[in-house]
N, CA, C and O atoms as a Maestro MAE file, in Angstrom:
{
 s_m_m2io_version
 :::
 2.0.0
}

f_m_ct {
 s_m_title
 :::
 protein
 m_atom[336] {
  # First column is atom index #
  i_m_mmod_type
  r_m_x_coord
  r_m_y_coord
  r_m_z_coord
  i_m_residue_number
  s_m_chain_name
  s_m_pdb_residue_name
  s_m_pdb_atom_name
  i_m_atomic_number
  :::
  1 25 209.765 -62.309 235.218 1 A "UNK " " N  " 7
  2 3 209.075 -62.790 236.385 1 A "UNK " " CA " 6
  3 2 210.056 -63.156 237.497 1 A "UNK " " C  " 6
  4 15 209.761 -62.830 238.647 1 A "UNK " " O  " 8
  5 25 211.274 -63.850 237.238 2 A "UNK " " N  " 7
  6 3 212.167 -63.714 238.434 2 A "UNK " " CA " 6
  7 2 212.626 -62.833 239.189 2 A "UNK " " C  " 6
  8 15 212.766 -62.913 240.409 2 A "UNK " " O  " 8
  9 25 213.037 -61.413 238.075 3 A "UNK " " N  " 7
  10 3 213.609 -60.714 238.741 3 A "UNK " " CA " 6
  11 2 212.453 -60.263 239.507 3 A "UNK " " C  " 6
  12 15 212.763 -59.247 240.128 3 A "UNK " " O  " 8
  13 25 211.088 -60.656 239.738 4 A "UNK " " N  " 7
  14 3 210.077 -59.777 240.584 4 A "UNK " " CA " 6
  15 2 210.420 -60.787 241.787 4 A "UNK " " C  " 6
  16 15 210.853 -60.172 242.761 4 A "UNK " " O  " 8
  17 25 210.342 -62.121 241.966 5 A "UNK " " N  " 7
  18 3 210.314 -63.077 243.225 5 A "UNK " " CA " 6
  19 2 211.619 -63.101 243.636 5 A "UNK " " C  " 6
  20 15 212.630 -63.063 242.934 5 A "UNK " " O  " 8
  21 25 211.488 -63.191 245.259 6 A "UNK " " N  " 7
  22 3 212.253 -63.847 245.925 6 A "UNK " " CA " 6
  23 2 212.571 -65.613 246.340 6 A "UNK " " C  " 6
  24 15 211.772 -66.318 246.957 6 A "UNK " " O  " 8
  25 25 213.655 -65.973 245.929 7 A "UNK " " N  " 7
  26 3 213.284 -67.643 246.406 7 A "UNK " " CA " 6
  27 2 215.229 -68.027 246.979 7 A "UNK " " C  " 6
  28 15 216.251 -67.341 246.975 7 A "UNK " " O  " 8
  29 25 214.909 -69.466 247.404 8 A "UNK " " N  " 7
  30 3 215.920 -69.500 248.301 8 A "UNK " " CA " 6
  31 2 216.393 -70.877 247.403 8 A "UNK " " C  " 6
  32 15 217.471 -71.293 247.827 8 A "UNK " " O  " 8
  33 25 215.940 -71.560 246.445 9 A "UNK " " N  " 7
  34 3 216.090 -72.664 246.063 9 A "UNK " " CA " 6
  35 2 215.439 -72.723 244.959 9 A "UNK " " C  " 6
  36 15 214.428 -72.084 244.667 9 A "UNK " " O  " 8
  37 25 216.246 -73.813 244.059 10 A "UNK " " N  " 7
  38 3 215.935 -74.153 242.467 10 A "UNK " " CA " 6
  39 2 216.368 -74.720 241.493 10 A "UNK " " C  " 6
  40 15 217.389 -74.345 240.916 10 A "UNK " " O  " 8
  41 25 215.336 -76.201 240.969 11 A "UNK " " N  " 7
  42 3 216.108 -76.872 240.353 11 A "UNK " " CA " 6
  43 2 215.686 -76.802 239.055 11 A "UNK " " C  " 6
  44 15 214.475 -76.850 238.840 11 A "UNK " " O  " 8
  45 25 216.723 -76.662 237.841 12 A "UNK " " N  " 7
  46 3 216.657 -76.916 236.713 12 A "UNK " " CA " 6
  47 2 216.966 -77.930 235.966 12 A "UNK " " C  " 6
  48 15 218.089 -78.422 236.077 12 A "UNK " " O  " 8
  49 25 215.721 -78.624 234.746 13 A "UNK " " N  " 7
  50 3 216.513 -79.749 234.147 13 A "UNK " " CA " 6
  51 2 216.642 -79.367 233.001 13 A "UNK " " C  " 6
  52 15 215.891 -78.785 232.218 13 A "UNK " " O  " 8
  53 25 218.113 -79.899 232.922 14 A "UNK " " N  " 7
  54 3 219.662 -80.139 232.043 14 A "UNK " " CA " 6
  55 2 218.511 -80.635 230.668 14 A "UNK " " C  " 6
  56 15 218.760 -79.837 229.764 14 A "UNK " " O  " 8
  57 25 217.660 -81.378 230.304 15 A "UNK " " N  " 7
  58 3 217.151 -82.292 229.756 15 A "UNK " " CA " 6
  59 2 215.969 -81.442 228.939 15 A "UNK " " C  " 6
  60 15 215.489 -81.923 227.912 15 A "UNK " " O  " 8
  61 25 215.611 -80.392 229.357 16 A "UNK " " N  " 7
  62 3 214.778 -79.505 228.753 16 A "UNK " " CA " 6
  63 2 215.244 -78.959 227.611 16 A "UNK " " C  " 6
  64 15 216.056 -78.035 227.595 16 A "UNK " " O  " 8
  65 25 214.617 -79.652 226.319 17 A "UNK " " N  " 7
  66 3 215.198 -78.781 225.526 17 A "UNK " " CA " 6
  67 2 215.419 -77.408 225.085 17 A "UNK " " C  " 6
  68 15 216.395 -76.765 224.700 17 A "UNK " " O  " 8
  69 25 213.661 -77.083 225.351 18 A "UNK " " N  " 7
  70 3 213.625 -75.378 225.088 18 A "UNK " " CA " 6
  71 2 214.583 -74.301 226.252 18 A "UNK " " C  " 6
  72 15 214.295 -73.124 226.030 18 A "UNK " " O  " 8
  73 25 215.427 -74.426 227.186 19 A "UNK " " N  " 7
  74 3 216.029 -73.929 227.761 19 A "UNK " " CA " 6
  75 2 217.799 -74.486 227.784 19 A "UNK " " C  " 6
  76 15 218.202 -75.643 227.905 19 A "UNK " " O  " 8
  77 25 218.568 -73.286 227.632 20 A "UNK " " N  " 7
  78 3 220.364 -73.882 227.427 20 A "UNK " " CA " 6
  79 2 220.851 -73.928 229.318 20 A "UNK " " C  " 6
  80 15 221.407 -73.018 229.932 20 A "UNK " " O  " 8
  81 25 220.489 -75.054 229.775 21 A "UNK " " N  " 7
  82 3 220.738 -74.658 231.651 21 A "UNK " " CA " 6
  83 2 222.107 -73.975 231.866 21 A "UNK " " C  " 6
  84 15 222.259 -73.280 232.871 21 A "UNK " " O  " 8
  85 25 223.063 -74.127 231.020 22 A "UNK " " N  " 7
  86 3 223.756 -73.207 231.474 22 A "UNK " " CA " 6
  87 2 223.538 -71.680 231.590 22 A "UNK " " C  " 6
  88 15 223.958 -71.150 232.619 22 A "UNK " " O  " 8
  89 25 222.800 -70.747 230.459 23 A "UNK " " N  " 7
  90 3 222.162 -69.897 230.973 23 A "UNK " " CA " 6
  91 2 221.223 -69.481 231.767 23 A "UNK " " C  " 6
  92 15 221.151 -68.332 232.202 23 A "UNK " " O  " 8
  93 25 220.490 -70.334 231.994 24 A "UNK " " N  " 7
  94 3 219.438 -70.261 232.756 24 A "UNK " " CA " 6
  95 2 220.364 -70.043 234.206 24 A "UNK " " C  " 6
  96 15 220.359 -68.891 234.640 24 A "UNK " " O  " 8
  97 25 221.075 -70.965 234.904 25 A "UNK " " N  " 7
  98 3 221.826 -70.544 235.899 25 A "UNK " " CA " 6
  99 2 222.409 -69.453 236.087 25 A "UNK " " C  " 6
  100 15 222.615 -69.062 237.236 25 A "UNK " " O  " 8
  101 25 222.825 -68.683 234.921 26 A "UNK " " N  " 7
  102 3 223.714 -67.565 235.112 26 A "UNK " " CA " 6
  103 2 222.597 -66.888 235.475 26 A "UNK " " C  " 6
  104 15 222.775 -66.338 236.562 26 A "UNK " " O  " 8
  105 25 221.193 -66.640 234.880 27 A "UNK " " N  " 7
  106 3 220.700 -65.763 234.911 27 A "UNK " " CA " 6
  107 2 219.938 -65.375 236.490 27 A "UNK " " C  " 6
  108 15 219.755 -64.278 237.016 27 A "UNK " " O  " 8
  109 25 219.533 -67.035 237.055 28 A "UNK " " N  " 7
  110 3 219.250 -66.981 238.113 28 A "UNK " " CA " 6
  111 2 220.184 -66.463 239.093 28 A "UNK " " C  " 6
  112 15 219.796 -65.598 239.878 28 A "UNK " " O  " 8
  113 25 221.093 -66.797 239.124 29 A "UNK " " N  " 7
  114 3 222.539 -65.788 239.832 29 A "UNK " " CA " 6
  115 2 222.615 -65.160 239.858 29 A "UNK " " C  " 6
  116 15 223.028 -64.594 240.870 29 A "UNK " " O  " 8
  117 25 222.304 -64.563 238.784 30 A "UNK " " N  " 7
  118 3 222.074 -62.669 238.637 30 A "UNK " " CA " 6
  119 2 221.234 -62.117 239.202 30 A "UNK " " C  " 6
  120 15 221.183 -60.947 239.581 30 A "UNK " " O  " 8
  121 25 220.517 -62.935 239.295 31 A "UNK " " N  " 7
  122 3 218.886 -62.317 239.923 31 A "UNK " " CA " 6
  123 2 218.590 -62.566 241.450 31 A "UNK " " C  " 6
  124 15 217.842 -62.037 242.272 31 A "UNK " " O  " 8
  125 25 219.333 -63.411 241.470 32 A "UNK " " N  " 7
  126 3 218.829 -64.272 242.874 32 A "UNK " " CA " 6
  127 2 220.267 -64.904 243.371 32 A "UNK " " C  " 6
  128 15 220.341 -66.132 243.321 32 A "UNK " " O  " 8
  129 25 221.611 -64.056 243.927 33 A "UNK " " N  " 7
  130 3 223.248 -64.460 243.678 33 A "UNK " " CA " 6
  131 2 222.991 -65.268 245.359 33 A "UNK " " C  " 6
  132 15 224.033 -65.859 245.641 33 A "UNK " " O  " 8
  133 25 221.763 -65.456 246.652 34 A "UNK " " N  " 7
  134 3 222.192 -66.169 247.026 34 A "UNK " " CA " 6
  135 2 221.181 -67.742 246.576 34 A "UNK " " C  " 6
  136 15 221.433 -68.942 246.691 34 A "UNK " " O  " 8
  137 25 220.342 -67.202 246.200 35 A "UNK " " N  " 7
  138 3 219.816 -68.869 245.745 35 A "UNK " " CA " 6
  139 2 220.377 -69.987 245.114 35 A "UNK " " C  " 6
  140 15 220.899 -70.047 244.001 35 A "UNK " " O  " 8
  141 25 220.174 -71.054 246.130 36 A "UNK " " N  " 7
  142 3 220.685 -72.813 245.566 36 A "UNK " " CA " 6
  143 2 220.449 -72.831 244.276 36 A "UNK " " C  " 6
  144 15 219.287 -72.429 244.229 36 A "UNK " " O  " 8
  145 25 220.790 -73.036 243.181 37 A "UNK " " N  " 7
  146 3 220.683 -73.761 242.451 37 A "UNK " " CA " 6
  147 2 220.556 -74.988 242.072 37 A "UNK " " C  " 6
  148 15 221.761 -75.229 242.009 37 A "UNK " " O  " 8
  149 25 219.818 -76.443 241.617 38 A "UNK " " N  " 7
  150 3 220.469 -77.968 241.407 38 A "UNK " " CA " 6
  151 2 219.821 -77.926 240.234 38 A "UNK " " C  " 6
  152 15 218.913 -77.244 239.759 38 A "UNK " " O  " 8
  153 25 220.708 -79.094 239.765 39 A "UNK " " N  " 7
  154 3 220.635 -78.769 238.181 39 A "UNK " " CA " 6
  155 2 220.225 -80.627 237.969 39 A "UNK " " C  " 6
  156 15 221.048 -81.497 238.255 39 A "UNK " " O  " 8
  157 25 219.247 -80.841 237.592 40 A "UNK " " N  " 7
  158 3 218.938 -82.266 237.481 40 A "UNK " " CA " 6
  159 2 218.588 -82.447 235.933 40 A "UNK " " C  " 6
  160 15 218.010 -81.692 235.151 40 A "UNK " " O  " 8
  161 25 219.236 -83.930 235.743 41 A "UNK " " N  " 7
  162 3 219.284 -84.401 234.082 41 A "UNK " " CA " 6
  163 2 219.608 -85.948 234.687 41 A "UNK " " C  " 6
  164 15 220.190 -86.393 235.677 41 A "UNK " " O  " 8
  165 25 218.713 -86.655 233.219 42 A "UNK " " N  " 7
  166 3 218.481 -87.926 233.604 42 A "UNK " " CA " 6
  167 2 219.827 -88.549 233.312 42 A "UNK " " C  " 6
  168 15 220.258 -89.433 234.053 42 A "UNK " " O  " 8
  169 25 220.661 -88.030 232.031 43 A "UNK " " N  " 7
  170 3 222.045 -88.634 231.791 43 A "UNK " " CA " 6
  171 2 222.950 -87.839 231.712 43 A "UNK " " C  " 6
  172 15 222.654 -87.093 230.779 43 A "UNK " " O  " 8
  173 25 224.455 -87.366 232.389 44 A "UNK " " N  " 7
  174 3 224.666 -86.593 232.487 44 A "UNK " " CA " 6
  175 2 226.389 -86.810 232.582 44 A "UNK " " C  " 6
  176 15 226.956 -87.171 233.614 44 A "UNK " " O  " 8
  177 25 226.971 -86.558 231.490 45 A "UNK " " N  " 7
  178 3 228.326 -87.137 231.193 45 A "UNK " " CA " 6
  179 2 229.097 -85.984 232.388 45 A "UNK " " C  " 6
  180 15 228.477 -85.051 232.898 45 A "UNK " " O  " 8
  181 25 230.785 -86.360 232.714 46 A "UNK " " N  " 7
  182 3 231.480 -85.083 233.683 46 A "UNK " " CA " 6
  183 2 231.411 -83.842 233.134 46 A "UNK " " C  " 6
  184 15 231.485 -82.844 233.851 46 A "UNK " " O  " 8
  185 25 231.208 -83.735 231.332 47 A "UNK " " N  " 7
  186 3 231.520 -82.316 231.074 47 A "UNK " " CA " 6
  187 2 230.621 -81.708 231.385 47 A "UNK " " C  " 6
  188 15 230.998 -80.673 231.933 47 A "UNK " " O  " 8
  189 25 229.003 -81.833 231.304 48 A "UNK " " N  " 7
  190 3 228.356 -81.465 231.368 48 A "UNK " " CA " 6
  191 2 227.848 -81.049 233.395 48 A "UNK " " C  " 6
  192 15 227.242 -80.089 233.872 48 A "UNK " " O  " 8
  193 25 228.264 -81.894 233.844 49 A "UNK " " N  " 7
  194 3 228.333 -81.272 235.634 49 A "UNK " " CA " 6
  195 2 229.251 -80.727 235.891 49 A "UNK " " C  " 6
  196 15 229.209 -80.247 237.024 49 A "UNK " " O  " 8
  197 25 230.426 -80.491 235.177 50 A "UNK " " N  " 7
  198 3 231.258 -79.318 235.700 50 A "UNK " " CA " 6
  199 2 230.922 -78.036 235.193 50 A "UNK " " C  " 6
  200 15 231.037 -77.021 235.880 50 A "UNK " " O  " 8
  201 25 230.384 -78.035 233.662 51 A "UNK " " N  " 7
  202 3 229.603 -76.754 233.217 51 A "UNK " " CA " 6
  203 2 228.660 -76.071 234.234 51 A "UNK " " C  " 6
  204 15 228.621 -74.873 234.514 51 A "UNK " " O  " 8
  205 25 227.911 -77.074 234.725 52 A "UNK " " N  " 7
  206 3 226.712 -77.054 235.583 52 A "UNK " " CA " 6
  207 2 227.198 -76.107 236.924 52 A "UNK " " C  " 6
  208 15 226.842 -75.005 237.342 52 A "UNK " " O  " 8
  209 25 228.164 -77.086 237.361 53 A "UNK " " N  " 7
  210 3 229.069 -76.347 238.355 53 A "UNK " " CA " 6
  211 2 229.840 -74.710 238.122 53 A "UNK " " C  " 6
  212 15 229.784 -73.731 238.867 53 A "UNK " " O  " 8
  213 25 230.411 -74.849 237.052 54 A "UNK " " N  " 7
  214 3 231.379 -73.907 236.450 54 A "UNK " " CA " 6
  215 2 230.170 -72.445 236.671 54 A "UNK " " C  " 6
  216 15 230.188 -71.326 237.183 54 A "UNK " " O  " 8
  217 25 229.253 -73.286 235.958 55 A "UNK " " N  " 7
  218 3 227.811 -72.036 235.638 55 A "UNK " " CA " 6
  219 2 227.537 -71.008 237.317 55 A "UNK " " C  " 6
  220 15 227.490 -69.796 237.524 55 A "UNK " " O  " 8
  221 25 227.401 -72.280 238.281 56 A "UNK " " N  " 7
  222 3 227.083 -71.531 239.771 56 A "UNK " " CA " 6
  223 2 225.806 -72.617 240.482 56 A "UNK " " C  " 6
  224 15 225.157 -72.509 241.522 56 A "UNK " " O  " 8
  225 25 225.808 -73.671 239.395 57 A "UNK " " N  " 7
  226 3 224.875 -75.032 240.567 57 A "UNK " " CA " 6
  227 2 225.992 -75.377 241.534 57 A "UNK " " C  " 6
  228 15 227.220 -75.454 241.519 57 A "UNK " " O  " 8
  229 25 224.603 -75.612 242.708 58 A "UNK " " N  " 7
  230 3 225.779 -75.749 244.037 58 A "UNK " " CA " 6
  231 2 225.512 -77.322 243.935 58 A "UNK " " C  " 6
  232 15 226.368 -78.059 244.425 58 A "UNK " " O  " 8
  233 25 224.078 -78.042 243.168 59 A "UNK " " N  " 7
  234 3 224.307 -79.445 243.243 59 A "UNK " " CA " 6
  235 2 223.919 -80.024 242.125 59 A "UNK " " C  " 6
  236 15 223.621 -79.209 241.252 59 A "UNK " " O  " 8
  237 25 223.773 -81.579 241.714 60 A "UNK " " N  " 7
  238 3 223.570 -82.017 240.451 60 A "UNK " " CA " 6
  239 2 223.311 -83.289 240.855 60 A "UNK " " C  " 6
  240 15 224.001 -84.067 241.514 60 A "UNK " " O  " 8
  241 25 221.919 -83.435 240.240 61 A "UNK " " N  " 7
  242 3 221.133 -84.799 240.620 61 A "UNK " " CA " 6
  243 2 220.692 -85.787 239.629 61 A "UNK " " C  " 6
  244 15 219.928 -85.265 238.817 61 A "UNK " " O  " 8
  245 25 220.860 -86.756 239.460 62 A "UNK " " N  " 7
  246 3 220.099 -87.511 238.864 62 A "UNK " " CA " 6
  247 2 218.459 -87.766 238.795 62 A "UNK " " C  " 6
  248 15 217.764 -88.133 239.743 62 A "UNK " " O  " 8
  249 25 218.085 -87.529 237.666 63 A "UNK " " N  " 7
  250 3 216.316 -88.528 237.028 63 A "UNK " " CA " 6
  251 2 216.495 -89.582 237.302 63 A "UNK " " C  " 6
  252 15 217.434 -90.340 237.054 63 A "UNK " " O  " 8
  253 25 215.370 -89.735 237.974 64 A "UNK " " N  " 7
  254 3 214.384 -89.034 238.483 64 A "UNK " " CA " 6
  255 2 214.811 -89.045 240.106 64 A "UNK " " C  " 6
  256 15 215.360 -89.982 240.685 64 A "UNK " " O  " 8
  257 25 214.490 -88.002 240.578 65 A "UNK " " N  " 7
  258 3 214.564 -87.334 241.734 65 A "UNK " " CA " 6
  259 2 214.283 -88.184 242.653 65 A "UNK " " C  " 6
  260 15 213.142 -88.642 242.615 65 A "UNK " " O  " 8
  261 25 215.236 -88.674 243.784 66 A "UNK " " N  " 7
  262 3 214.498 -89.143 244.940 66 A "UNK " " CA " 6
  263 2 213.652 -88.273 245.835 66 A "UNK " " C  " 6
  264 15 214.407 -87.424 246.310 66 A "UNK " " O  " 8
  265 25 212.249 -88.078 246.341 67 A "UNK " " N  " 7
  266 3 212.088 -87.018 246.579 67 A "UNK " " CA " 6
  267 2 212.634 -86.667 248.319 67 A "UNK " " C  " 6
  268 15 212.518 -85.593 248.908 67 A "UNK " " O  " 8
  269 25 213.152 -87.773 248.768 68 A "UNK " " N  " 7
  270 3 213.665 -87.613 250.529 68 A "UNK " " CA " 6
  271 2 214.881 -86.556 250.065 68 A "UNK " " C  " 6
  272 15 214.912 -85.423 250.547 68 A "UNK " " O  " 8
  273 25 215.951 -87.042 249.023 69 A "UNK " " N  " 7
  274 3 216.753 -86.267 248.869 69 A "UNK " " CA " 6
  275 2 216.494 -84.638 248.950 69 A "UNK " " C  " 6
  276 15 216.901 -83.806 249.761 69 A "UNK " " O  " 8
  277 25 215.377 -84.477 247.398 70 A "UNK " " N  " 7
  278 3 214.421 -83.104 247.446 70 A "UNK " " CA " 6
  279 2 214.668 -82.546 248.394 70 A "UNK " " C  " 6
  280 15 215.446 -81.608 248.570 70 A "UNK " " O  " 8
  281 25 213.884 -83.195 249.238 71 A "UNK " " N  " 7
  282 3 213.517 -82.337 250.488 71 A "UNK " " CA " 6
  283 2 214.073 -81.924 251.499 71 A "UNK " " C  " 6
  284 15 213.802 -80.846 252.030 71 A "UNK " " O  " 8
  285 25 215.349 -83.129 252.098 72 A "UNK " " N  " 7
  286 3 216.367 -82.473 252.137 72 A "UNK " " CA " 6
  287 2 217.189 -81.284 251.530 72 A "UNK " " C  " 6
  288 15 217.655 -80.570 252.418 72 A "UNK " " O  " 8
  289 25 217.401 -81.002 250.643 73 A "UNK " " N  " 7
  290 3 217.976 -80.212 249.771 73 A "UNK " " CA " 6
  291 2 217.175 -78.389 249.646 73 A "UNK " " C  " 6
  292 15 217.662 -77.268 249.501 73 A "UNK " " O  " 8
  293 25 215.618 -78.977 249.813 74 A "UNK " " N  " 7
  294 3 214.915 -77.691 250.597 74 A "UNK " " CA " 6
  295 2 215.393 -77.401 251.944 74 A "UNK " " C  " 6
  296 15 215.558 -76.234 252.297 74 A "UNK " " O  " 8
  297 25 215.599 -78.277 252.632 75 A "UNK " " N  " 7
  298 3 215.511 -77.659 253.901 75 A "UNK " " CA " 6
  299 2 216.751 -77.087 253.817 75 A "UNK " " C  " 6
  300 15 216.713 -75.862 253.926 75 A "UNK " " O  " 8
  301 25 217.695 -77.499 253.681 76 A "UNK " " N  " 7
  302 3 219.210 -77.436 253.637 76 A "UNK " " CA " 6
  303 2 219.350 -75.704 253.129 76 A "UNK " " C  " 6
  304 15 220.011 -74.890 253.773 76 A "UNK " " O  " 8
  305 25 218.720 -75.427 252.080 77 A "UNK " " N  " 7
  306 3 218.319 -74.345 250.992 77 A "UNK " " CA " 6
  307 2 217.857 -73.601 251.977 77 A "UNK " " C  " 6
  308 15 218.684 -72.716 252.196 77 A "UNK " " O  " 8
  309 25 216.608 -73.488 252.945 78 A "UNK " " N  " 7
  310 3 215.804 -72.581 253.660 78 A "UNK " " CA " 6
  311 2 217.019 -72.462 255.156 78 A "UNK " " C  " 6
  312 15 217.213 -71.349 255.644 78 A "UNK " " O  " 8
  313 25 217.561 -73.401 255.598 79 A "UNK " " N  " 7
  314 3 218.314 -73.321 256.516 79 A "UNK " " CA " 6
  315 2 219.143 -72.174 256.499 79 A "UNK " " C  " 6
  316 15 219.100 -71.204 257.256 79 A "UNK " " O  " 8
  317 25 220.190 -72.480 255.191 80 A "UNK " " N  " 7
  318 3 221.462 -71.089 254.632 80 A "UNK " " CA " 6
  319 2 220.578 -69.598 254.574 80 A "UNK " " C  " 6
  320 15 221.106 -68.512 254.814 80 A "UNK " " O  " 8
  321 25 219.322 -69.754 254.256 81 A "UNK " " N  " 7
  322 3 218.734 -68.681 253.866 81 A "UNK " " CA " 6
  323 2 218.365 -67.919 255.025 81 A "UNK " " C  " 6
  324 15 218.706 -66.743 254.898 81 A "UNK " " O  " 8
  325 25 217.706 -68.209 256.264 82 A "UNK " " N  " 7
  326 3 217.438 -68.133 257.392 82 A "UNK " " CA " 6
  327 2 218.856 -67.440 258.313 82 A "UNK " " C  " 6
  328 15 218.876 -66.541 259.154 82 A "UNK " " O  " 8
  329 25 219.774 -68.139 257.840 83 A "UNK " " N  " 7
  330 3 220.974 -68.171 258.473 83 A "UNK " " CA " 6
  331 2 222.003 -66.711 257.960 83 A "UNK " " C  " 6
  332 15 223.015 -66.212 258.452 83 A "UNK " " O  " 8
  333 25 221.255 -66.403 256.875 84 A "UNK " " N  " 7
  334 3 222.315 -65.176 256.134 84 A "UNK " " CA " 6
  335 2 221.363 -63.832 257.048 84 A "UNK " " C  " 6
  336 15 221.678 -62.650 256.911 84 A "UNK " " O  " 8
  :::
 }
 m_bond[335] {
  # First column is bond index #
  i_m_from
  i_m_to
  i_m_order
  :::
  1 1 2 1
  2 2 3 1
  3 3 4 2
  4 3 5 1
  5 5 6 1
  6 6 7 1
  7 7 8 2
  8 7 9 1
  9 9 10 1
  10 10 11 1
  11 11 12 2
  12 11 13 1
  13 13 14 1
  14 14 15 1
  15 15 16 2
  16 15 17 1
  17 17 18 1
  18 18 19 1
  19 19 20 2
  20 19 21 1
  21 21 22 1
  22 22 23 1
  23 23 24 2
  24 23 25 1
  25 25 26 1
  26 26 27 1
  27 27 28 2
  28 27 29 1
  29 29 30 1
  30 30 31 1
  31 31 32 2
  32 31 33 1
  33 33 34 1
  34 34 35 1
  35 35 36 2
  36 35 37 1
  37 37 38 1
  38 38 39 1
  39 39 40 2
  40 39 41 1
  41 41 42 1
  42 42 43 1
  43 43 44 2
  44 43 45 1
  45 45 46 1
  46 46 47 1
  47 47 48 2
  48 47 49 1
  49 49 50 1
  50 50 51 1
  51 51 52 2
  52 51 53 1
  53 53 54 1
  54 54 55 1
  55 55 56 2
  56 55 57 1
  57 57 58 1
  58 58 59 1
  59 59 60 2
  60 59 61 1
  61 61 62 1
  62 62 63 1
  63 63 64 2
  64 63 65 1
  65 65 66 1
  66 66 67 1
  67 67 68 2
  68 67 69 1
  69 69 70 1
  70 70 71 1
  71 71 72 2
  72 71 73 1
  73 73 74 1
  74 74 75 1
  75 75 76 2
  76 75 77 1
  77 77 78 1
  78 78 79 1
  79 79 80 2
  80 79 81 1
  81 81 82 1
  82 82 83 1
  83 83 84 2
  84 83 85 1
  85 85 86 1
  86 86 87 1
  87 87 88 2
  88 87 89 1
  89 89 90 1
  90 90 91 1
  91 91 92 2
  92 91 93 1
  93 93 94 1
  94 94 95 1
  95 95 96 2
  96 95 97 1
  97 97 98 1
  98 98 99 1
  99 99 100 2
  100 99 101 1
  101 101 102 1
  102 102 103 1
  103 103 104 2
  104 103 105 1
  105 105 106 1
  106 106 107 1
  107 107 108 2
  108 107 109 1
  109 109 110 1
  110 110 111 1
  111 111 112 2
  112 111 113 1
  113 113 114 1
  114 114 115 1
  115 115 116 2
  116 115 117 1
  117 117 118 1
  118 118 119 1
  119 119 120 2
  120 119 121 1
  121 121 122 1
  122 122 123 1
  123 123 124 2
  124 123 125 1
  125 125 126 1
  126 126 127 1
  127 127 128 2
  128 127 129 1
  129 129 130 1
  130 130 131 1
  131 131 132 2
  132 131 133 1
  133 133 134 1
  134 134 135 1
  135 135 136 2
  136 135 137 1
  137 137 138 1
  138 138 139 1
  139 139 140 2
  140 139 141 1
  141 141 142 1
  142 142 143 1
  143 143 144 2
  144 143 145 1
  145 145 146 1
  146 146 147 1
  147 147 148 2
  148 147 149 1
  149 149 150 1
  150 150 151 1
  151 151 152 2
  152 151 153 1
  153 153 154 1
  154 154 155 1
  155 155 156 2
  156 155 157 1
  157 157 158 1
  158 158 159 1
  159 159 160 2
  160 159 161 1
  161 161 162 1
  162 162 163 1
  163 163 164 2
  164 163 165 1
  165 165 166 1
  166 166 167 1
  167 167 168 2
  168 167 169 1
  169 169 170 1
  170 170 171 1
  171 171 172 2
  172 171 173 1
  173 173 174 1
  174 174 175 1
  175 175 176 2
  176 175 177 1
  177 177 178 1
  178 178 179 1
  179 179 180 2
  180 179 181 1
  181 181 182 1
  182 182 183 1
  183 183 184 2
  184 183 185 1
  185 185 186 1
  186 186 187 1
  187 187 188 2
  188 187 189 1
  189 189 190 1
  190 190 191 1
  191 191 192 2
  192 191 193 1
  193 193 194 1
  194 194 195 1
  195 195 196 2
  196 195 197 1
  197 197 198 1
  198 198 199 1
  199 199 200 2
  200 199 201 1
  201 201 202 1
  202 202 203 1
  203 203 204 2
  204 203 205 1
  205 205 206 1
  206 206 207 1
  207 207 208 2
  208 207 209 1
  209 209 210 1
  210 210 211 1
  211 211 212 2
  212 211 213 1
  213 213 214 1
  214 214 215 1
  215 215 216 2
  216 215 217 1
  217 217 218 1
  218 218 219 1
  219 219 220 2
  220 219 221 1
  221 221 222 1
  222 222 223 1
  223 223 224 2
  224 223 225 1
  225 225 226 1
  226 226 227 1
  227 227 228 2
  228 227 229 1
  229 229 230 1
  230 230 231 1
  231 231 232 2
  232 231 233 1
  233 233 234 1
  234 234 235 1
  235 235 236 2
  236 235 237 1
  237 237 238 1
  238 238 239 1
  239 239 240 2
  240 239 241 1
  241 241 242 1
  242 242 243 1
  243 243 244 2
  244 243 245 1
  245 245 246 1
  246 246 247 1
  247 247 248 2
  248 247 249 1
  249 249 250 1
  250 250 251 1
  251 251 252 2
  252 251 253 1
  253 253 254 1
  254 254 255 1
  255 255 256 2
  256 255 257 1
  257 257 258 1
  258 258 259 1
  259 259 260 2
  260 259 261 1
  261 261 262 1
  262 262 263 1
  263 263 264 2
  264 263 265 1
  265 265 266 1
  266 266 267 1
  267 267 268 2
  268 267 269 1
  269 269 270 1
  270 270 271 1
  271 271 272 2
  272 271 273 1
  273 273 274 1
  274 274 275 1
  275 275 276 2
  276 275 277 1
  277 277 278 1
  278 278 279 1
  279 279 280 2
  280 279 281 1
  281 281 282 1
  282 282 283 1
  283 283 284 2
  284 283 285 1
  285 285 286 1
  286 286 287 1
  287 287 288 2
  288 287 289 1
  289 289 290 1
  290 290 291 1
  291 291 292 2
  292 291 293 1
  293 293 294 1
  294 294 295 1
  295 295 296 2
  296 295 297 1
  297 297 298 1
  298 298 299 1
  299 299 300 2
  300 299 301 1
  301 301 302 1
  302 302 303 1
  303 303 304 2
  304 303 305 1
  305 305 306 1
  306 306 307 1
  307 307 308 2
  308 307 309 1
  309 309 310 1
  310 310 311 1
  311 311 312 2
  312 311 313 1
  313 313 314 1
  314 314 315 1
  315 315 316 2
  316 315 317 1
  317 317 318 1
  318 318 319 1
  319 319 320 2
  320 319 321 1
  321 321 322 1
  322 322 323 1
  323 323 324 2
  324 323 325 1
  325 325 326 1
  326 326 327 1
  327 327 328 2
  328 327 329 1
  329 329 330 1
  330 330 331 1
  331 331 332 2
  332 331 333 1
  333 333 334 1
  334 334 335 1
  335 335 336 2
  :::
 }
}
């Protein structure tokens, strides 16, 4: 189903078990190499946000989400996208 949509932004949580977010990022990259990535988890030691990073998240947020941040972070997302 991804590789059918286009999107400009997308956050995954770290905290989900049924998904490994580090793949999940790669895969979205693959599919979608200019879409944001953010990778949100409620506890989240350095190794695990540099993986995050390492993977191709451009950000990494803490649980629960402020949503002003969010939305910022959309616009920010639709801005680059607009802009390419």
């Amino acid at each position: 189903m991804l590789r059918e949509l286009e999107f400009d932004f997308t956050v995954i949580d770290a905290d989900n078990p049924s998904i490994d977010y580090r793949k999940c990022i790669h895969f979205v990259k693959s599919t979608q190499p200019k879409a944001r990535v953010v990778v949100a988890a409620e506890i989240g030691d350095d190794e695990m946000w540099l993986d995050a990073l390492d993977a191709g998240a451009c950000d990494l947020v803490e649980k629960p989400i402020d949503g002003t941040y969010l939305e910022r972070l959309c616009h920010r997302a639709a801005s680059r996208a607009a802009a390419a």
